[in-house]
Structures are given as C-alpha cells and as structure tokens.
C-alpha positions in Angstrom: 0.0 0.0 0.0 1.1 3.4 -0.5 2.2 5.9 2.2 -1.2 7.6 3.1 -1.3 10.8 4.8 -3.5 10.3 8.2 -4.9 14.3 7.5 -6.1 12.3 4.2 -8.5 9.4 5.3 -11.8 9.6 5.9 -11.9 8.5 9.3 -9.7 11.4 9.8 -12.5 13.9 8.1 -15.2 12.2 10.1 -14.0 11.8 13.3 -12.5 15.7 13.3 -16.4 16.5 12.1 -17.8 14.9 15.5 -17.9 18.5 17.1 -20.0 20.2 14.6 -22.2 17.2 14.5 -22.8 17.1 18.6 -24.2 21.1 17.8 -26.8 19.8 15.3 -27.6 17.1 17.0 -27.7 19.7 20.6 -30.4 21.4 18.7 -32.6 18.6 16.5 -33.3 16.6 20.2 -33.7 19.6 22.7 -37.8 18.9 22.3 -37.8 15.3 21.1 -35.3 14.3 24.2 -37.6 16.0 26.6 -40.6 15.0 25.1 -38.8 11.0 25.7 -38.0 12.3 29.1 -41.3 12.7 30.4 -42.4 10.1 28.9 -40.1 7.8 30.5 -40.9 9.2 34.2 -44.5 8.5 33.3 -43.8 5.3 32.6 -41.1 4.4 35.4 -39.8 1.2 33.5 -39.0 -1.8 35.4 -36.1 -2.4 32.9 -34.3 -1.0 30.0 -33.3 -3.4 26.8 -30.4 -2.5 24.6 -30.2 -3.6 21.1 -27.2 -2.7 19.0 -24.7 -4.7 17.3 -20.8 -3.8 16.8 -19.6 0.2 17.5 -23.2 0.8 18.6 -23.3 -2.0 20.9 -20.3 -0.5 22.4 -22.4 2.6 23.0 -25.4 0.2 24.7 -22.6 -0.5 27.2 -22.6 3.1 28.2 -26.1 3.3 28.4 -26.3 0.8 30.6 -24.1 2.3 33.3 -25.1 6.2 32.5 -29.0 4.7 33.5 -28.3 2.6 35.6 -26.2 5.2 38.2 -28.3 8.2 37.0 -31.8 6.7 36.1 -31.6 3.6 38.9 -33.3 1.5 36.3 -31.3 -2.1 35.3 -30.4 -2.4 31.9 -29.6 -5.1 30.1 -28.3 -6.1 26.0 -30.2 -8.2 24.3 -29.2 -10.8 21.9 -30.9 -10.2 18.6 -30.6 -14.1 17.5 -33.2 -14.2 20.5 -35.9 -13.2 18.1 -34.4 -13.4 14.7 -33.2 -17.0 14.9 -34.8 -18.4 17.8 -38.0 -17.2 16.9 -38.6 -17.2 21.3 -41.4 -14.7 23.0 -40.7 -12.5 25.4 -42.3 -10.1 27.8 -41.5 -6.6 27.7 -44.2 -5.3 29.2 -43.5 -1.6 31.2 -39.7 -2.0 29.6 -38.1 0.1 27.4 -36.6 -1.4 24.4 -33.4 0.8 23.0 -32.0 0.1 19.2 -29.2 1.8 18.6 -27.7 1.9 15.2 -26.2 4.1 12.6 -27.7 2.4 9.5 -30.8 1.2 10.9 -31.2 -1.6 8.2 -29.7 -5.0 10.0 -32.8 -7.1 9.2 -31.9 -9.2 12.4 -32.1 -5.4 14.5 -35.7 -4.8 12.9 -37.0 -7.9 13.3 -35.7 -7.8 17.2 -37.0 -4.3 17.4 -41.0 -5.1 15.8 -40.9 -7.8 18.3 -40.4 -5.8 20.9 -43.2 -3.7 20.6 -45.6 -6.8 20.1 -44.1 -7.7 23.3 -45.4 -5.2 24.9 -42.2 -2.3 25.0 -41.5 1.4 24.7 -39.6 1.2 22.1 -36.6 3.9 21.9 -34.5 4.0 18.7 -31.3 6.0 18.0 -30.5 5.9 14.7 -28.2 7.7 11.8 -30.2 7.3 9.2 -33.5 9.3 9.3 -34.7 7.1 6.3 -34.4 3.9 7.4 -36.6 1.3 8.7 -36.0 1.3 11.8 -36.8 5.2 12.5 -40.0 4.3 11.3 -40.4 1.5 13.9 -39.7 3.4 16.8 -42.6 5.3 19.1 -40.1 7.7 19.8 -37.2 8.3 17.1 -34.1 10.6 17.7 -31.6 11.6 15.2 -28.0 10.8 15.8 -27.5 13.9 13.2 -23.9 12.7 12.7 -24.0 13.0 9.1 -22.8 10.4 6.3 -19.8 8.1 7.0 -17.7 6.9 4.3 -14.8 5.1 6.4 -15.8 1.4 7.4 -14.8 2.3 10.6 -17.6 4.1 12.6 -16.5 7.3 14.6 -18.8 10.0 14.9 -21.7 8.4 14.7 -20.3 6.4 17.8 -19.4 9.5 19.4 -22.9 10.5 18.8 -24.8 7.6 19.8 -23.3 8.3 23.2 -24.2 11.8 23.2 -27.7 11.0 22.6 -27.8 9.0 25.3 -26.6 11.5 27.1 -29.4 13.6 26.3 -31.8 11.1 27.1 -31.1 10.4 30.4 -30.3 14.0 31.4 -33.8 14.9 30.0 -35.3 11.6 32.1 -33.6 12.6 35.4 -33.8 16.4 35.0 -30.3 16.5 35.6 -28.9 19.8 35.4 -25.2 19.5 35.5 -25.3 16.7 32.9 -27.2 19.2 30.4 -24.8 21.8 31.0 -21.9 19.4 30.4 -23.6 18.3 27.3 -23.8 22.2 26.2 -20.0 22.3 26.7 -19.8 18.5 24.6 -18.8 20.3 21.1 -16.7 22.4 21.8 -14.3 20.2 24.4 -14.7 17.5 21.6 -13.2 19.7 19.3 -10.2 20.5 21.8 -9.9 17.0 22.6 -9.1 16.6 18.8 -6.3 18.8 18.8 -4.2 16.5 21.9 -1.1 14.8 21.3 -1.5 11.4 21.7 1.4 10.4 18.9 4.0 8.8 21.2 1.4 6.1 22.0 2.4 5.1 18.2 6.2 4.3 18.7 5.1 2.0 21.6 2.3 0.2 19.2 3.6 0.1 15.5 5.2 -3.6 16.3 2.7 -4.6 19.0 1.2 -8.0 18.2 -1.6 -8.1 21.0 -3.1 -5.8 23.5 -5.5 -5.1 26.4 -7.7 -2.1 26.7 -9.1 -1.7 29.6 -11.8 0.3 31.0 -14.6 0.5 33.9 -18.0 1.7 34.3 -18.9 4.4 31.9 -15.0 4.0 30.3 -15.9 0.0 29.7 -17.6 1.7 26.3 -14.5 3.3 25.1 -12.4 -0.3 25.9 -14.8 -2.2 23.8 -14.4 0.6 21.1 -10.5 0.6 20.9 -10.6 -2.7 20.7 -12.7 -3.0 18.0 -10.7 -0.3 16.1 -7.5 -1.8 16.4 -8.6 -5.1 14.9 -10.6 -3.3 12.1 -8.1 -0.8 11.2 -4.8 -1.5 12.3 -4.5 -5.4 12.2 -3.5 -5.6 15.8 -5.3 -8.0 17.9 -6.7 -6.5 20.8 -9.6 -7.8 23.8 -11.3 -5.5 26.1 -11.8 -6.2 29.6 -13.0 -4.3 32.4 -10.6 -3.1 35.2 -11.9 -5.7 37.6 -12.8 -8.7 35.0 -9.2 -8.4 33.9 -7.9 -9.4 37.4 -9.7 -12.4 37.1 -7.4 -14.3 34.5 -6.6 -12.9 31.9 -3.4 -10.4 33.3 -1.6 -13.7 33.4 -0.6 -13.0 29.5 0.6 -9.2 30.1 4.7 -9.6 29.8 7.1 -7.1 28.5 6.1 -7.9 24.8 2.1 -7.5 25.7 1.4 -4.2 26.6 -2.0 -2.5 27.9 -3.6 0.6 26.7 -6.0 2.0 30.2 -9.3 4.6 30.3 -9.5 6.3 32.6 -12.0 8.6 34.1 -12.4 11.2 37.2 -15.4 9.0 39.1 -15.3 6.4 41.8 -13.6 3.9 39.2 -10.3 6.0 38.9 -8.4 4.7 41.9 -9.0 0.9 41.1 -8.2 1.7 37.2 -4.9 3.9 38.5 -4.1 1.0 41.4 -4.1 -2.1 38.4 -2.0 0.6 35.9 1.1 0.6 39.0 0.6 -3.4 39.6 1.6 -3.9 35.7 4.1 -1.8 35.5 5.6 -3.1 38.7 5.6 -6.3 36.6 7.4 -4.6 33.7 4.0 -4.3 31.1 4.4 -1.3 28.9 1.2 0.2 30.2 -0.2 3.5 28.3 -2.7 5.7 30.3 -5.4 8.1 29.5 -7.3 10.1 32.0 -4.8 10.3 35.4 -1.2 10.5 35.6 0.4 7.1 36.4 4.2 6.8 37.8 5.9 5.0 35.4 3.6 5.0 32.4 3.1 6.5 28.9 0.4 9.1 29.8 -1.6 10.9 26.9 -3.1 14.5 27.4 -6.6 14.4 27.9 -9.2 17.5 29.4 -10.8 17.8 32.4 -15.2 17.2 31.9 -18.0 15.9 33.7 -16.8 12.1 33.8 -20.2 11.2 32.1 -18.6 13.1 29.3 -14.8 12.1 29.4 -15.1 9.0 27.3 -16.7 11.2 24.4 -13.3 12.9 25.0 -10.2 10.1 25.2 -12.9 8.4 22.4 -12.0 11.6 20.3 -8.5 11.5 21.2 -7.9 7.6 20.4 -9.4 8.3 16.9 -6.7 10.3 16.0 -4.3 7.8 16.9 -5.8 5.0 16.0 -6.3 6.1 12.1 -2.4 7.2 12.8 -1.0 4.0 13.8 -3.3 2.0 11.2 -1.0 4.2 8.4 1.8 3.6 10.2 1.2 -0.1 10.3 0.7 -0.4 6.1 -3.1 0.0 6.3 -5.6 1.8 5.1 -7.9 2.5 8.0 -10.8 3.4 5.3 -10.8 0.2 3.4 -10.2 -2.7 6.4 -10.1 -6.2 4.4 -12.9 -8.0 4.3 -15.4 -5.8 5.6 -18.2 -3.4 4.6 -20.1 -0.5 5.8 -23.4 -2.0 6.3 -23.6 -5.2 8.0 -26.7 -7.2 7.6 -26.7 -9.8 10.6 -30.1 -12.6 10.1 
C-alpha cells in the first residue's frame, strides 16, 4: 500500500467532524429528548433493553451504566438471535426497548426491534439514518444527526450515539449538571481533537496483541478501541474491564504484551490507576489516558463531567488509531474483508 497521509482518510475527516455534528444534533433533540423524558418518568420502567450490534453495541454498554447510576433502572443487552433465529417470545411489558444503530437496516435489529413492541415495550431507537426502517419503527425516534460516513470504521456516529444517550437520560432525570456538560460537549470535543496522543504510536507500531481496559462508563471506550485496532490497524486486541481483567486474563501481560488503560475522574479512577502501577511493577508497557500514572506512557486528555470524558479520550484515540493503522501499512478506510453496512439474520 502506499504511504497515506492520516490528514487524508476519511476516518480522519469524520471523526475531526464529531464536534459540529454534537451542535446539530444539541439542537434537533432539545424537544424530542424531553418530550422522551417525560415520557419515561410516566412510565417508570421496570427495565431497560439494549439492542445494538458492533460500535453501537459499544455505545449500549454506556447506556447501561449512564442509567443505571443516573436513572436507577437495570439495563440489560439483548441478543438479537433471541428473536431473529430463535423465533422465542418475550415479555416486555413496562420496559423500554433501545435500538441503537447508525444504519438502521440490519434485518436481524428490525425484526428484534417489531418484536419488541408486540411484546409489549416502549420502544426507543437512535438511529443515523433518518430514512431507514428502523426510525420508522420506533414510538419515539431521535436523530444521531452525525451526518454520512464513508470510512468502514464508525467514529462519529459512535461518538454521537453516546451523546444521545446523554441527552436522554439528562432529559429523564432532569439533571442539570449533565445538560450543561452536554452544552459544553462540542466544543471540548473539538479541543480533545487537537491532543497529542502520537507517542502512544512508537510504543504500538510492532505490538502483536493488546489489552484495553476500562470500567464503568469508560468499559464503552475499551470495547471501542478494541474493535478499532482489529478493524483498522491489524493488531489484535480484547477489552476487559478493570476488575474482569484481574480475574485471568493479566496472566498474559509480559514485556512484549502491553496494555492501553481509560481512565475517568469517578469512583472507578483509583482501582483503574491501582491495576496501571501493579503492571508496570511487573514490567508491562502500560499506556494511560485520563490520570497521571508513575511509570507509564500518559496521553493528554481535558478535564469534563466524567459522564462526558469518554466522548473525549474516544476523540483523542481516533486520531491515533487512524495514525497507527497508516503507520502499520493500512488503510484505515478500506479494512479487508469488511463493509459498511452489515446485515446480521
């Protein structure tokens, strides 16, 4: 492949673009988000049901710890197959039932989200793609209003997704530091752009395998950069939460497996900044974003409501990843043997 230019690429366009796209979006679900607020404390679900598959599952993890710490409601993923191959009822009865997805075409999503609202569900849908099938199938639709994406690898509309969210649940708890966090959103994203987070590439280009690690609201952005590295820069990575990965799988981390940690300012940070030290006690090359660690490679981040601060080191990680993909031979824009659209059965 020929040297690419990461200021070239897509991703690069799209993911620089996420700022300008939070401020439309800002505007499109001020009345739709409130109007799903007040719905929502009218009907005080006994559950909430994800639905997503791929980066927007990654952004159903974050909606199940922004409700369940804000909103006190359990949440839960489902698995699509559940309807779509197993054919098997359920009751959803006083649940809400969230799809999340920036085509909104996966036949296996729609089918999962129509049979939700036979069952008996609210059903919620954030989707890219204002013209798709699954808007329609919603009883309350909001826009992601990210725009088109060209790159196989999704980026704003991820960044979006969890913005939306956001929204949602600041509009269903009436919380008013959230929504004037998420005022702030576009422009810190933009800032958060603009960080240096280039060393991390020295430390990567050769890597074979890595962790990424996360917890609570940051167990998103783990999943995420995980997925990205395999995607677009051929390097095998797994996510794990800070307290899953204690439970096994550290036994691989050695000098030539390092670790890549999210961190952000809530009650996770000290357990997140406590494992960071153990590793690099044990010689792990261990990269850090979101606290200052003795001993490791920390990247710049800004300081944000910490419901907010995985929009941020997400922003910041784009940058590098579609960086180190360029500066691993690849083309983060055309990953082998994938597409944009993914239609799961």
């Amino acid at each position: 492949m020929r040297s690419l230019d990461p200021a070239t690429t897509a991703m690069f366009r799209e993911a620089a673009g996420a700022g300008e796209a939070l401020r439309s979006q800002r505007e499109r679900l001020r009345n739709p988000a409130r109007a799903l607020g007040a719905a929502l404390r009218d009907l005080a679900p006994r559950a909430v049901v994800t639905c997503a598959r791929g980066t927007s599952d990654h952004a159903a993890t974050y909606a199940k710890y922004l409700v369940e710490t804000r909103a006190g409601v359990i949440t839960a993923s489902a698995a699509p197959s559940v309807t779509s191959v197993y054919n098997a009822p359920q009751d959803l009865r006083q649940c809400v039932y969230l799809a999340i997805s920036q085509s909104g075409r996966s036949p296996d999503l729609l089918a999962a989200t129509h049979a939700a609202r036979r069952a008996g569900a609210l059903v919620v849908v954030l989707v890219n793609d204002e013209d798709s099938p699954l808007f329609h199938a919603a009883d309350h639709a909001l826009p992601l209003c990210a725009g088109a994406e060209r790159s196989v690898a999704a980026t704003k509309s991820y960044l979006a997704s969890l913005s939306a969210i956001a929204h949602v649940v600041a509009a269903w708890t009436r919380n008013a530091a959230l929504e004037a966090a998420l005022e702030a959103a576009p422009d810190l994203l933009e800032r958060a752009w603009e960080l240096d987070w280039s060393p991390a590439i020295a430390r990567l280009r050769e890597a074979r395998h890595l962790y990424t690690i996360g917890r609570g609201l940051g167990l998103t952005l783990a999943q995420e950069a995980a997925l990205k590295c395999k995607e677009t820069c051929g390097l095998h990575a797994e996510a794990f939460s800070g307290a899953e990965v204690r439970h096994g799988p550290q036994a691989l981390l050695d000098e030539a497996f390092p670790a890549l940690v999210f961190i952000q300012d809530d009650a996770t940070r000290p357990g997140l900044e406590a494992l960071a030290a153990d590793w690099i006690a044990r010689g792990v090359e261990v990269t850090v974003a979101g606290a200052p660690v003795a001993g490791a490679l920390v990247l710049p981040t800004l300081t944000a409501d910490p419901a907010l601060q995985p929009l941020l080191l997400a922003q910041g990680y784009y940058r590098l990843a579609n960086a180190l993909a360029i500066a691993r031979g690849r083309d983060p824009d055309h990953p082998p043997h994938l597409r944009k659209v993914t239609e799961t059965m």
